[in-house]
LUMKOLVO-480910 format. One record per residue (C-alpha): x negated, y, z negated; residue in three letters; residue number from 1. Coordinates in nm, 3 decimals, always signed. Example, Ala and Ser with C-alpha at 12.3 -4.5 7.8 and 13.67 -1.06 7.14 Angstrom:
2
u:v:w:code:pos
-1.230:-0.450:-0.780:ALA:1 .
-1.367:-0.106:-0.714:SER:2 .
This chain:
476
u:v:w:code:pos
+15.023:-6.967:-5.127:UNK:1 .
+14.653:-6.992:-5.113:UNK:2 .
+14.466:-6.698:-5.236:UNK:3 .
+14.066:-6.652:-5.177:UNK:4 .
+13.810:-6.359:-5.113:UNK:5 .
+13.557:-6.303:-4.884:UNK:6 .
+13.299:-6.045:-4.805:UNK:7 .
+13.428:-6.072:-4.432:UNK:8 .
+13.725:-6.101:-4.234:UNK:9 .
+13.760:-6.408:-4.006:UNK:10 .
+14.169:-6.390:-3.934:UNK:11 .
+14.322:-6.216:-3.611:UNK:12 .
+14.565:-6.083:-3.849:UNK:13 .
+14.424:-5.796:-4.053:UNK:14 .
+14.572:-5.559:-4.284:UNK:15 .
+14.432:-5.230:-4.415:UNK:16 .
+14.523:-4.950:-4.678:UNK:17 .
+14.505:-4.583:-4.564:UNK:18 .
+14.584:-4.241:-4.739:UNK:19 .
+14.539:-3.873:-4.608:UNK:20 .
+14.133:-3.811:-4.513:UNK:21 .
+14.025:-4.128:-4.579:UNK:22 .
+13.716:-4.276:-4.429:UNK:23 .
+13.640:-4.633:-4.548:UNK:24 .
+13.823:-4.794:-4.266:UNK:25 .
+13.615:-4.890:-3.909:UNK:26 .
+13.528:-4.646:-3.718:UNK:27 .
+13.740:-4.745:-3.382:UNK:28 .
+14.032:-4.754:-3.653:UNK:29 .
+13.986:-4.419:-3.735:UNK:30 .
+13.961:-4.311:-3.420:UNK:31 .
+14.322:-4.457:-3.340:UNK:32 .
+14.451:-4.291:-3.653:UNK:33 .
+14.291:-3.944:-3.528:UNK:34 .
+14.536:-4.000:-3.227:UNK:35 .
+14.827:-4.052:-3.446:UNK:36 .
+14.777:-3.802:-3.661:UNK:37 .
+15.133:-3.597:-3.596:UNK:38 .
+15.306:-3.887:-3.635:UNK:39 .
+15.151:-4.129:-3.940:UNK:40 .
+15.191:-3.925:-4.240:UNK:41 .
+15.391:-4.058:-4.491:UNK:42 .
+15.368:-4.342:-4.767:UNK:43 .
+15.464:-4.680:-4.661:UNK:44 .
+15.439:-4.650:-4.299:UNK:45 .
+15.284:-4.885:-4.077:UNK:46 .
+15.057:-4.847:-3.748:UNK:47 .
+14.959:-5.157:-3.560:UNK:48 .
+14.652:-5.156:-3.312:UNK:49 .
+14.524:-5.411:-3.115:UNK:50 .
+14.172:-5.382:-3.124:UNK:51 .
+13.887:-5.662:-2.994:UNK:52 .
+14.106:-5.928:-2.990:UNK:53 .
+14.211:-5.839:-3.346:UNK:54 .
+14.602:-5.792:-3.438:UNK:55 .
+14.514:-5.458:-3.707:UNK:56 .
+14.771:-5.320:-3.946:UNK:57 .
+14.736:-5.034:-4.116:UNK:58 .
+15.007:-4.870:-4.453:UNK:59 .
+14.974:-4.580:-4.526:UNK:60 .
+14.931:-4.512:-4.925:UNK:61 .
+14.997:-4.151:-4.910:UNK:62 .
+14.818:-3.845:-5.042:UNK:63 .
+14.478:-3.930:-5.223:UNK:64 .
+14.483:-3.836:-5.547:UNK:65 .
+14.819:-4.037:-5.596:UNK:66 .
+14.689:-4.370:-5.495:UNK:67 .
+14.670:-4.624:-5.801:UNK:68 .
+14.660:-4.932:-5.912:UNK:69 .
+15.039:-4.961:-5.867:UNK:70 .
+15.019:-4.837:-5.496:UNK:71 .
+14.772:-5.191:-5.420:UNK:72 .
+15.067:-5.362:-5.571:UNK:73 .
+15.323:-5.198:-5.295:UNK:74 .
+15.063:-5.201:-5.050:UNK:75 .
+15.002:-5.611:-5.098:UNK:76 .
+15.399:-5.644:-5.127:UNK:77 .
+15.432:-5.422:-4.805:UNK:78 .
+15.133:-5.693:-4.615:UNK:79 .
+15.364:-6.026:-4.778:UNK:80 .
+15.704:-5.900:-4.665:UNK:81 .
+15.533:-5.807:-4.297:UNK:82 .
+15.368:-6.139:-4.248:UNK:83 .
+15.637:-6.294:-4.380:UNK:84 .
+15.889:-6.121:-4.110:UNK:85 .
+15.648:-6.151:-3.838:UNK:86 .
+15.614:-6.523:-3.895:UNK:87 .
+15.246:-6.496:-3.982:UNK:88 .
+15.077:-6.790:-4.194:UNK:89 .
+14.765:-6.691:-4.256:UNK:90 .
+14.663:-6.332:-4.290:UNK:91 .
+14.327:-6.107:-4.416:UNK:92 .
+14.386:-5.790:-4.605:UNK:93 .
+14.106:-5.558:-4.665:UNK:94 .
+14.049:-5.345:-4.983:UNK:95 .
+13.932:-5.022:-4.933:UNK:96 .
+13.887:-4.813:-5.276:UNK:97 .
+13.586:-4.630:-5.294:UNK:98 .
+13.604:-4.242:-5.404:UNK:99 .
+13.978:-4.343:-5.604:UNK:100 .
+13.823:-4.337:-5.965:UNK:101 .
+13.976:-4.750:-5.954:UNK:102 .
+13.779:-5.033:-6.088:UNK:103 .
+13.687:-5.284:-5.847:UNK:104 .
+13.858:-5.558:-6.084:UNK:105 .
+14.154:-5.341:-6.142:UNK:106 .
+14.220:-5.303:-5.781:UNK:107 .
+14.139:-5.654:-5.690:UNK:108 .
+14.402:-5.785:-5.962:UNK:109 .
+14.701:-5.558:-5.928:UNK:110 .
+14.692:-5.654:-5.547:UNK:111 .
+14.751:-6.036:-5.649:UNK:112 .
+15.041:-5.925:-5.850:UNK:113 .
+15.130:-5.768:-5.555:UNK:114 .
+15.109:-6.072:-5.312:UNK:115 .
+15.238:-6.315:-5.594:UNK:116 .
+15.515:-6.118:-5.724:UNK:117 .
+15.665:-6.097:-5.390:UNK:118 .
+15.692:-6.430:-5.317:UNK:119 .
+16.012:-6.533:-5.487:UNK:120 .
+16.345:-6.562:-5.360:UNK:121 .
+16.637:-6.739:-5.628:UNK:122 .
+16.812:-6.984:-5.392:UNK:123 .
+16.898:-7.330:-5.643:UNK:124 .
+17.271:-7.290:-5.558:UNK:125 .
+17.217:-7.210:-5.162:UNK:126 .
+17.340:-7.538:-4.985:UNK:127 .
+17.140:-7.474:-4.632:UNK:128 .
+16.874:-7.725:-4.597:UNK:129 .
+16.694:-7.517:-4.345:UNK:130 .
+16.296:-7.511:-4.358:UNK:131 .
+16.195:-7.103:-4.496:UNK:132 .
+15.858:-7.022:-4.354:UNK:133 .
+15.604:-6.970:-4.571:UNK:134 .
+15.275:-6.763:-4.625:UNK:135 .
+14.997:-7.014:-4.655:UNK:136 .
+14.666:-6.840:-4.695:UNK:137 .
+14.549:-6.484:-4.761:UNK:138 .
+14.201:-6.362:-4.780:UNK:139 .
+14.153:-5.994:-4.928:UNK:140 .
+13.841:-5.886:-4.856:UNK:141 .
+13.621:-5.742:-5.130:UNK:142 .
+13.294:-5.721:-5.270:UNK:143 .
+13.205:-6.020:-5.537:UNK:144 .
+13.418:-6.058:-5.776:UNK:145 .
+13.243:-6.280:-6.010:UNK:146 .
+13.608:-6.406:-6.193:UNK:147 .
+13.762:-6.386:-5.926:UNK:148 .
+13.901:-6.710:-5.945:UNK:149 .
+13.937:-6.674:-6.317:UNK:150 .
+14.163:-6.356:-6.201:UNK:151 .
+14.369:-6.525:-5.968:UNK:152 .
+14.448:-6.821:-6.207:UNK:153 .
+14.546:-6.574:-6.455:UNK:154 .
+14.770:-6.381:-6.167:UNK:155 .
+14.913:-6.679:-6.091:UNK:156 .
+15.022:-6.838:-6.468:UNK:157 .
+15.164:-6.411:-6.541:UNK:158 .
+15.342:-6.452:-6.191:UNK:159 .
+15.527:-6.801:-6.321:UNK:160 .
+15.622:-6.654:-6.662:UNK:161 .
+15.786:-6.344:-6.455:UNK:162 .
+15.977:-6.563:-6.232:UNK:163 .
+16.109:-6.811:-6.516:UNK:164 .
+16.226:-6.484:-6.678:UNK:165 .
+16.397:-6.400:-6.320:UNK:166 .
+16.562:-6.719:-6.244:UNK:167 .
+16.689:-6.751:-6.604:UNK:168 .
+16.880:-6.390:-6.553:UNK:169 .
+16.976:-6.502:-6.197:UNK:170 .
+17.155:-6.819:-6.344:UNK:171 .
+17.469:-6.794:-6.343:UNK:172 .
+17.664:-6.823:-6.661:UNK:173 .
+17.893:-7.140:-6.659:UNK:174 .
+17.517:-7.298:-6.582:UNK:175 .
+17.255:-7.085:-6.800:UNK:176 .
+17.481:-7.185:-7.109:UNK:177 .
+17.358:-7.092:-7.438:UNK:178 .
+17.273:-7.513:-7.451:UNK:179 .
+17.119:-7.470:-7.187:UNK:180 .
+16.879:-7.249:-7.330:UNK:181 .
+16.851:-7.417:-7.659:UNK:182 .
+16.733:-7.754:-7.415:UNK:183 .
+16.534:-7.515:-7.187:UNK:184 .
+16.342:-7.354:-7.453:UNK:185 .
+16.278:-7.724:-7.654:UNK:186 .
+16.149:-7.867:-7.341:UNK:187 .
+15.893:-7.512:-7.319:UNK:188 .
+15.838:-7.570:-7.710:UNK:189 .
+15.720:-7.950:-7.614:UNK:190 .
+15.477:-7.874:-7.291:UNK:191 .
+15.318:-7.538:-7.482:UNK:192 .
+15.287:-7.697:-7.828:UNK:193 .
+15.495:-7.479:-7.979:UNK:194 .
+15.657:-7.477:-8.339:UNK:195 .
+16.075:-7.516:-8.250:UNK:196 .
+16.373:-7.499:-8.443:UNK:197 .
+16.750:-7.403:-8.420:UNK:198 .
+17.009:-7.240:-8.703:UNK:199 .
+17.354:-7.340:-8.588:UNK:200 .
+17.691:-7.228:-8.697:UNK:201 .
+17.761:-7.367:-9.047:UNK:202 .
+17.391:-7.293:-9.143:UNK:203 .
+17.401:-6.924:-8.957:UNK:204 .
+17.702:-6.898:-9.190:UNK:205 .
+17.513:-7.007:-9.527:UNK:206 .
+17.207:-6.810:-9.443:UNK:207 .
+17.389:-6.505:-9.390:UNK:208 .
+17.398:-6.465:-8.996:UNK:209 .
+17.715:-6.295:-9.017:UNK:210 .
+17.677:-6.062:-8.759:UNK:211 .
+17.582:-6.300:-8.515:UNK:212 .
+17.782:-6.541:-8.558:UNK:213 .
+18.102:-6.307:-8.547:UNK:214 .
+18.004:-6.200:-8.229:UNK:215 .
+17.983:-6.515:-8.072:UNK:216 .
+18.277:-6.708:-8.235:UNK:217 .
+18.566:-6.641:-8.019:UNK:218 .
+18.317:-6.875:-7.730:UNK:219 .
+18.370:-7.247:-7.670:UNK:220 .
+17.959:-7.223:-7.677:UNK:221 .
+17.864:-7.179:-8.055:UNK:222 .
+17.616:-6.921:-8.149:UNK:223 .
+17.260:-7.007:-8.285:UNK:224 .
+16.913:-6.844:-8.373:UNK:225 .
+16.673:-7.012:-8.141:UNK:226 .
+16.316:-6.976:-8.291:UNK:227 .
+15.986:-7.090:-8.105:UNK:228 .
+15.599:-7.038:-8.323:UNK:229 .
+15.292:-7.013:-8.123:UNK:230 .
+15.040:-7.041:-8.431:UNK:231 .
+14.658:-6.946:-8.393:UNK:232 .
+14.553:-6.928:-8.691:UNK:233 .
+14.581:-6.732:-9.040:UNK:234 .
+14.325:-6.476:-8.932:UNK:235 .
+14.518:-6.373:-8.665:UNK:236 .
+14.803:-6.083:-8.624:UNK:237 .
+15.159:-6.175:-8.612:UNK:238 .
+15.382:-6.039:-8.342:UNK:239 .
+15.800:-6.115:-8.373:UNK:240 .
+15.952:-6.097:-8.028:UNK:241 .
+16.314:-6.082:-8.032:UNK:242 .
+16.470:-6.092:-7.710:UNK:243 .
+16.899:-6.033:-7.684:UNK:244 .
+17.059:-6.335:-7.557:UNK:245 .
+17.416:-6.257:-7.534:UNK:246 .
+17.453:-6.527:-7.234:UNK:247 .
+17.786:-6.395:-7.094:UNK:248 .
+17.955:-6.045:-7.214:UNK:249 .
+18.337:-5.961:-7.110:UNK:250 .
+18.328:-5.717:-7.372:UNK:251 .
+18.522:-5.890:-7.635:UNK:252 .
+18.855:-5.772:-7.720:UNK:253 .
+18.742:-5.412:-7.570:UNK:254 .
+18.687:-5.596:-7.248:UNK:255 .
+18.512:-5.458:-6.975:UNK:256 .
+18.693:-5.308:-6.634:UNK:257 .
+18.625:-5.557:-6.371:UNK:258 .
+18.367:-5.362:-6.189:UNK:259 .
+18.142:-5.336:-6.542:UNK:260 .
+18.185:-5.721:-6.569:UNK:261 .
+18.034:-5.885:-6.285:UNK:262 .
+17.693:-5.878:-6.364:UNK:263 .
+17.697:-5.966:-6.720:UNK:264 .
+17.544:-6.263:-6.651:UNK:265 .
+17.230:-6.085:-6.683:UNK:266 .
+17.304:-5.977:-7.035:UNK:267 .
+17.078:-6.242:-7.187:UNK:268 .
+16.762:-6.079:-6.996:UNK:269 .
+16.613:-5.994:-7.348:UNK:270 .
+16.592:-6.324:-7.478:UNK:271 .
+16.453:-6.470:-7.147:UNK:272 .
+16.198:-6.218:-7.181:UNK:273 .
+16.087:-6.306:-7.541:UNK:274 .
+16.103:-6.723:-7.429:UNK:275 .
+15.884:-6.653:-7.120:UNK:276 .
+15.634:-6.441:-7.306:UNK:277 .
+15.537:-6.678:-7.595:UNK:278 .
+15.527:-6.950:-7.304:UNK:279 .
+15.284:-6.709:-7.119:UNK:280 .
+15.098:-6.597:-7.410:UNK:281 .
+15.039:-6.965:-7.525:UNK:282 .
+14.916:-7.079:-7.184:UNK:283 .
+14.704:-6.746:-7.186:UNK:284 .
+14.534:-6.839:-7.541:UNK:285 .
+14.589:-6.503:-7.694:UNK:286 .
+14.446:-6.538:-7.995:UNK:287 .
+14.756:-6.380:-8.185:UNK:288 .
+15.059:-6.548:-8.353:UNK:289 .
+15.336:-6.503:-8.211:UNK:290 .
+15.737:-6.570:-8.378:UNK:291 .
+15.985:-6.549:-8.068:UNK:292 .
+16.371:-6.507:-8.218:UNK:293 .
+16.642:-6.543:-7.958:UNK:294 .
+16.983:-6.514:-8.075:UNK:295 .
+17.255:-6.655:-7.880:UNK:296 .
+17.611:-6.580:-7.828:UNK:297 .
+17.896:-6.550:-7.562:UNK:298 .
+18.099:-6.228:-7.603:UNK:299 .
+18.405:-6.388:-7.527:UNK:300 .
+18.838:-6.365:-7.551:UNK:301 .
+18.976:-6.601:-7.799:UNK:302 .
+19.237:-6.620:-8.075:UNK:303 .
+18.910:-6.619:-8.255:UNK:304 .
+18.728:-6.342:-8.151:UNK:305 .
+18.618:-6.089:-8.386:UNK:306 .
+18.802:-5.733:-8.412:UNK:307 .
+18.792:-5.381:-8.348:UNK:308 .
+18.813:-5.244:-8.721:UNK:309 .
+18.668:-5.583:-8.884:UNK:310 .
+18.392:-5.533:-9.153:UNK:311 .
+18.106:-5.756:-9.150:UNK:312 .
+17.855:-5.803:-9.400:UNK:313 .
+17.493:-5.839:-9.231:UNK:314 .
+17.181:-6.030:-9.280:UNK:315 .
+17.060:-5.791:-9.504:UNK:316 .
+17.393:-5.755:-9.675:UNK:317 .
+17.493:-5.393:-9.518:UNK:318 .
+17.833:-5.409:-9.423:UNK:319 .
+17.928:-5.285:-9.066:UNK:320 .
+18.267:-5.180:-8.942:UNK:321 .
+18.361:-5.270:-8.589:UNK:322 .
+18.445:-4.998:-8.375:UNK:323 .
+18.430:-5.128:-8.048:UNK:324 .
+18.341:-5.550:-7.960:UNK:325 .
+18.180:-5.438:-7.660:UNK:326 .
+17.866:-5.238:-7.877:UNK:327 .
+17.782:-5.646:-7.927:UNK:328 .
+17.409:-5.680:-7.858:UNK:329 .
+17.325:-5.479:-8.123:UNK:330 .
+17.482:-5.684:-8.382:UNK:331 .
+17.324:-6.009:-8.233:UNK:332 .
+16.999:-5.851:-8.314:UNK:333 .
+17.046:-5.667:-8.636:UNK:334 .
+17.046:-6.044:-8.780:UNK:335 .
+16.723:-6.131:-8.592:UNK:336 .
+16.568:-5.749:-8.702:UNK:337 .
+16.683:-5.861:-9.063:UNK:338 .
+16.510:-6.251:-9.064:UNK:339 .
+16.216:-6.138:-8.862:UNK:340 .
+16.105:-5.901:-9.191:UNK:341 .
+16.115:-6.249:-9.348:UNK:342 .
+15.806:-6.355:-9.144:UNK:343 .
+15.608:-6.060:-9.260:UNK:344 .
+15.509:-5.971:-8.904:UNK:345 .
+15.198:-5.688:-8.831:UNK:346 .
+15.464:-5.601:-8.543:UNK:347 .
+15.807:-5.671:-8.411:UNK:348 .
+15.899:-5.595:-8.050:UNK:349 .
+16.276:-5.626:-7.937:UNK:350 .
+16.420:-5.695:-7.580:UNK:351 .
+16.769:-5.616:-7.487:UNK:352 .
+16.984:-5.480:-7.171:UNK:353 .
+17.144:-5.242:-7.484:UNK:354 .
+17.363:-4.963:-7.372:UNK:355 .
+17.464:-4.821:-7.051:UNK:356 .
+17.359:-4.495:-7.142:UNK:357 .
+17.046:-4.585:-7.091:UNK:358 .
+17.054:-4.635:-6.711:UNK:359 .
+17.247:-4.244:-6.735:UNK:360 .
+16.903:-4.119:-6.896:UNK:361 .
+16.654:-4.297:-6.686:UNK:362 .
+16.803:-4.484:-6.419:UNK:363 .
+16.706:-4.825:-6.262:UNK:364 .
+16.312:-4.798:-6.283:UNK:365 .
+16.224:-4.685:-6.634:UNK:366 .
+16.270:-4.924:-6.935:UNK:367 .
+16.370:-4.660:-7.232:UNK:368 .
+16.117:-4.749:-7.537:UNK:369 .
+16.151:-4.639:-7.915:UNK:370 .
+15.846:-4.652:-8.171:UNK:371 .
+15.907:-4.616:-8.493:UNK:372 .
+15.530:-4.563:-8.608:UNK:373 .
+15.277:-4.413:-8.342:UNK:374 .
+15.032:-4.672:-8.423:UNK:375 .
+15.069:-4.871:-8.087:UNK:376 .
+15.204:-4.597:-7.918:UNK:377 .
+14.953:-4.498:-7.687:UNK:378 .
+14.829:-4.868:-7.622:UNK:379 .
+15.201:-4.946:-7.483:UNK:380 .
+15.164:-4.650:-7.240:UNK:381 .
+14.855:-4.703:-7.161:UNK:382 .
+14.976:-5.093:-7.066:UNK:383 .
+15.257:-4.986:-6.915:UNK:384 .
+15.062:-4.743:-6.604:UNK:385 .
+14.788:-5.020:-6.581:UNK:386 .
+15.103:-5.289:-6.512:UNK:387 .
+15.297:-5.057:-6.302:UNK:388 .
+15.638:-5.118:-6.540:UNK:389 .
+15.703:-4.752:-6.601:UNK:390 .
+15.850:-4.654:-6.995:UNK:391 .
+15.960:-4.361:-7.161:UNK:392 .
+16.031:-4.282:-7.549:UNK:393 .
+16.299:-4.156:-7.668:UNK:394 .
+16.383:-4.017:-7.997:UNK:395 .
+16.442:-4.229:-8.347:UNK:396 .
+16.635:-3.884:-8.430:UNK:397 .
+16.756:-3.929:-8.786:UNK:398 .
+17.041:-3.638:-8.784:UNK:399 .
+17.166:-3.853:-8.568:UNK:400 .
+17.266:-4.115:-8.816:UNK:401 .
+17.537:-3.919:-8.933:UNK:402 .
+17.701:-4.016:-8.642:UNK:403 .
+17.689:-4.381:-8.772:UNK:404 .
+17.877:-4.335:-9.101:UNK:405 .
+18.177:-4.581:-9.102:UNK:406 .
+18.534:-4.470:-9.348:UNK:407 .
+18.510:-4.807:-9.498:UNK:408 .
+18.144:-4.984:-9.468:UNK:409 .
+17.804:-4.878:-9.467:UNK:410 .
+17.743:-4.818:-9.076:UNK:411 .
+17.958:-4.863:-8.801:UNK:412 .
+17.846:-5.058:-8.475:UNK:413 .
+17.952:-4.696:-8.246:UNK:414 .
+17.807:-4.342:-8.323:UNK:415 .
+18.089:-4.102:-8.291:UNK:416 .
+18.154:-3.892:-8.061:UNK:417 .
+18.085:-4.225:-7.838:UNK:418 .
+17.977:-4.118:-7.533:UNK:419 .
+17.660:-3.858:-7.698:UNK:420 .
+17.328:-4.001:-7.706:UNK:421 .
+17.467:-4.366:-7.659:UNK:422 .
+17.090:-4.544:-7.596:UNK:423 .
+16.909:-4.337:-7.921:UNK:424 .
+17.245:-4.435:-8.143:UNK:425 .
+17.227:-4.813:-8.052:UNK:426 .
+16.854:-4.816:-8.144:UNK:427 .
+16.894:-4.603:-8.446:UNK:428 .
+17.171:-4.886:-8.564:UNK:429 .
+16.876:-5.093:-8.509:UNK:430 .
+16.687:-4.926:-8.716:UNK:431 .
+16.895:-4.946:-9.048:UNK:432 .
+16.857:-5.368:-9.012:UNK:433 .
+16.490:-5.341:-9.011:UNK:434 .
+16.213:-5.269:-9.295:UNK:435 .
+15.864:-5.344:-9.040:UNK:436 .
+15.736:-4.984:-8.977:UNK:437 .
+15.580:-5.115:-8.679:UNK:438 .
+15.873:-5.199:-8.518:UNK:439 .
+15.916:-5.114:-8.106:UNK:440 .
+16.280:-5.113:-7.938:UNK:441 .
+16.332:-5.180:-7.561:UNK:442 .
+16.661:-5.047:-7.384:UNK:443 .
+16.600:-5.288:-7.054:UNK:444 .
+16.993:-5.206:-6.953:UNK:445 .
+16.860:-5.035:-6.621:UNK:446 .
+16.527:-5.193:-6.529:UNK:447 .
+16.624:-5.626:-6.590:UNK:448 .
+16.866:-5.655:-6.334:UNK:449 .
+16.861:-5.448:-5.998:UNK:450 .
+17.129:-5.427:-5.743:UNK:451 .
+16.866:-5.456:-5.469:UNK:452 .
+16.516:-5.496:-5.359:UNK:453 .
+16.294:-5.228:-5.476:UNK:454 .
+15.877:-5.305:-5.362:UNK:455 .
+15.757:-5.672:-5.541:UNK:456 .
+16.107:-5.672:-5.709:UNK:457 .
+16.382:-5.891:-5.554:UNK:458 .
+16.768:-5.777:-5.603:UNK:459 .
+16.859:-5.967:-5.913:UNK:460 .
+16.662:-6.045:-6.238:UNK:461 .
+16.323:-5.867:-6.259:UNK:462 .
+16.109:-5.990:-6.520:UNK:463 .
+16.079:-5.616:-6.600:UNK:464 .
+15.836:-5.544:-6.866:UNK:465 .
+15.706:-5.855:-6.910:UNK:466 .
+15.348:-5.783:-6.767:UNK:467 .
+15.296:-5.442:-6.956:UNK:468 .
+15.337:-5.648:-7.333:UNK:469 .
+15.104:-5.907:-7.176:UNK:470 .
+14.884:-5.660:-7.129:UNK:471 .
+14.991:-5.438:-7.458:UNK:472 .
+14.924:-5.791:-7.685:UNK:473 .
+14.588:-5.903:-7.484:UNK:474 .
+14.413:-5.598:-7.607:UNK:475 .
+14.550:-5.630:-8.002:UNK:476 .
């Protein structure tokens, strides 16, 4: 798709943004509206007008003062999916934003990710040859942007990065194998110039990977630590991403119902996340190190898998008691938590679809967040409503832990009573595996994997958050 501004529309095909009292768009426009009035008055819905030969569309963004950056996203989405539907190829789209408070780059920007975020549809295993139209050129009309191009480039490399995130999670499982990923992530290592290495079993084992090697030993596909370096130079912070990567998770020997299993495919969203962001980061030239720790493992049903009531002694050397296989992920990552300390990091960020509790607290379209310091605190929400990719904290509540004590080790994997506070226990277990103050926990269980199309977000693997520590680590 072919992206360029002008100061003027030249397509038949033009689409324009409207909320309540507005009075940027032409005045013959307006006029049309004015005649409409009863009838267009809600977000997201569309008037067409045939006007001097032109083919006009007009969305409506809603009330005023609740039209931001995010709405341009929907509002671009909105114009893709339309021209897309109505089989058009080329398209203008002009951006009225005058008396919203919005930056003229801001609103310029988060209507590419708009355009480019909707284009993507996961189709590798789809056997119909047929030709799928496509959207070839789109003008939005603006003012000069002086980087625009600069902008659109920049759109464009975020955009890939998102999408390798979502067709890793969309893989399925017996071909996103944890080799596959080991290859996958070499082959990224090799094109970015990035630092790569691998700790298999035996050497997991020496080291002290106990944790993570338990989990995944009961699998015909071995466990390993993948580890990728993007190195700027010694001046420069250090930031650990550690991303889950359990690649398929039946639950273990507490196996999942059948209706709780058929996504798990997506349970390796985390470490996708952390592999696409040092890929996009290093393309980006952030000047920032950056450590990205994925630790793989299957969850799987063997004579070999590990136990409800096993004790396990960790990375650190904690021992943990196994109450349930299923609580998994967060033994995976303990290990990484543990061996990214050993890096001396300025800050760790973790990725991980973690508990189901936290789709209870916050549904589908909020990724649950813990910070352990408030140091970066208000950065990460302030990238998070520029991006769109809405977060919310929840507690590191420390009378909590009590609810982690174990009768024969030092922690056990499940608080008790299990079903209180499930998302806040799985990141306090997190926390006990960690010394880096500035550590951050992401619960992604609701927002990495949706069970349909919600705006610039197909059904499937989302690339959720992805954009808002972009953002978070540009500004470090």
């Amino acid at each position: 798709m072919n992206i360029k501004t002008s100061n003027d529309s030249k397509e038949n095909i033009i689409f324009y943004p409207y909320w309540e009292e507005s009075t940027l768009l032409p005045a013959e426009i307006l006029s049309k509206i004015s005649e409409d009035k009863d009838y267009f008055t809600a977000k997201g819905q569309v008037r067409r007008y045939f006007l001097s030969n032109k083919n006009i569309l007009v969305i409506h963004l809603g009330k005023k003062e609740k039209v931001t950056l995010e709405s341009f996203r929907q509002f671009l989405s909105s114009t893709y999916k339309i021209a897309k539907k109505e089989l058009f190829k080329s398209f203008d789209v002009t951006l009225c934003y005058d008396g919203l408070g919005l930056k003229k780059e801001d609103v310029f920007y988060s209507s590419l990710e708009g355009l480019l975020l909707s284009d993507y549809e996961y189709d590798k295993f789809k056997s119909s040859k047929n030709k799928k139209f496509k959207v070839e050129d789109v003008t939005l009309i603006i003012e000069e942007i002086p980087n625009s191009l600069e902008l659109i480039n920049k759109a464009k490399l975020i955009t890939e990065s998102v999408f390798m995130t979502r067709d890793l999670v969309n893989g399925p499982a017996n071909f996103i194998t944890i080799d596959y990923m080991e290859d996958f992530a070499k082959e990224i290592a090799g094109k970015d110039n990035l630092k790569f290495s691998v700790i298999r079993e035996e050497q997991l084992l020496k080291d002290g990977f106990n944790l993570l090697h338990s989990v995944g030993k009961g699998s015909v596909q071995r466990p390993r630590l993948i580890e990728l370096e993007y190195f700027v130079g010694n001046d420069k912070p250090t930031i650990c991403l550690i991303g889950k990567g359990i690649i398929f998770d039946t639950g273990g020997l507490n196996i999942k119902p059948e209706n709780f299993m058929s996504d798990m495919k997506s349970d390796m969203a985390g470490s996708a996340t952390a592999l696409s962001l040092i890929h996009c980061i290093s393309n980006l030239k952030l000047p920032i190190n950056v450590v990205s720790l994925l630790p793989m493992a299957e969850n799987a049903v063997d004579g070999n898998s590990y136990r409800p009531g096993d004790v396990i002694i960790a990375y650190n050397k904690k021992s943990v008691e196994i109450l349930n296989t299923d609580a998994e992920g967060r033994l995976i990552l303990s290990d990484a938590l543990s061996y990214s300390d050993t890096k001396k990091p300025d800050l760790t960020i973790d990725f991980a679809t973690l508990t189901g509790a936290a789709i209870i607290a916050l549904g589908t379209k909020i990724a649950t967040v813990y910070f352990r310091d408030e140091k970066y605190k208000q950065k990460m929400f302030d990238a998070s409503k520029k991006s769109g990719e809405a977060i919310w904290e929840l507690p590191l509540f420390e009378d909590y832990k009590e609810n982690l004590k174990a009768d024969i080790a030092d922690v056990a994997n499940l608080g008790t009573p299990s079903r209180q506070a499930g998302s806040i226990m799985g990141a306090l277990f997190l926390s006990e595996f960690i010394e880096n103050q500035q550590w951050i926990h992401f619960d992604l269980a609701g927002t990495a994997f949706f069970d349909k199309e919600w705006n610039y977000n197909p059904k499937g693997g989302t690339g959720f958050i992805l954009r808002t520590i972009v953002e978070f680590l540009g500004k470090m």
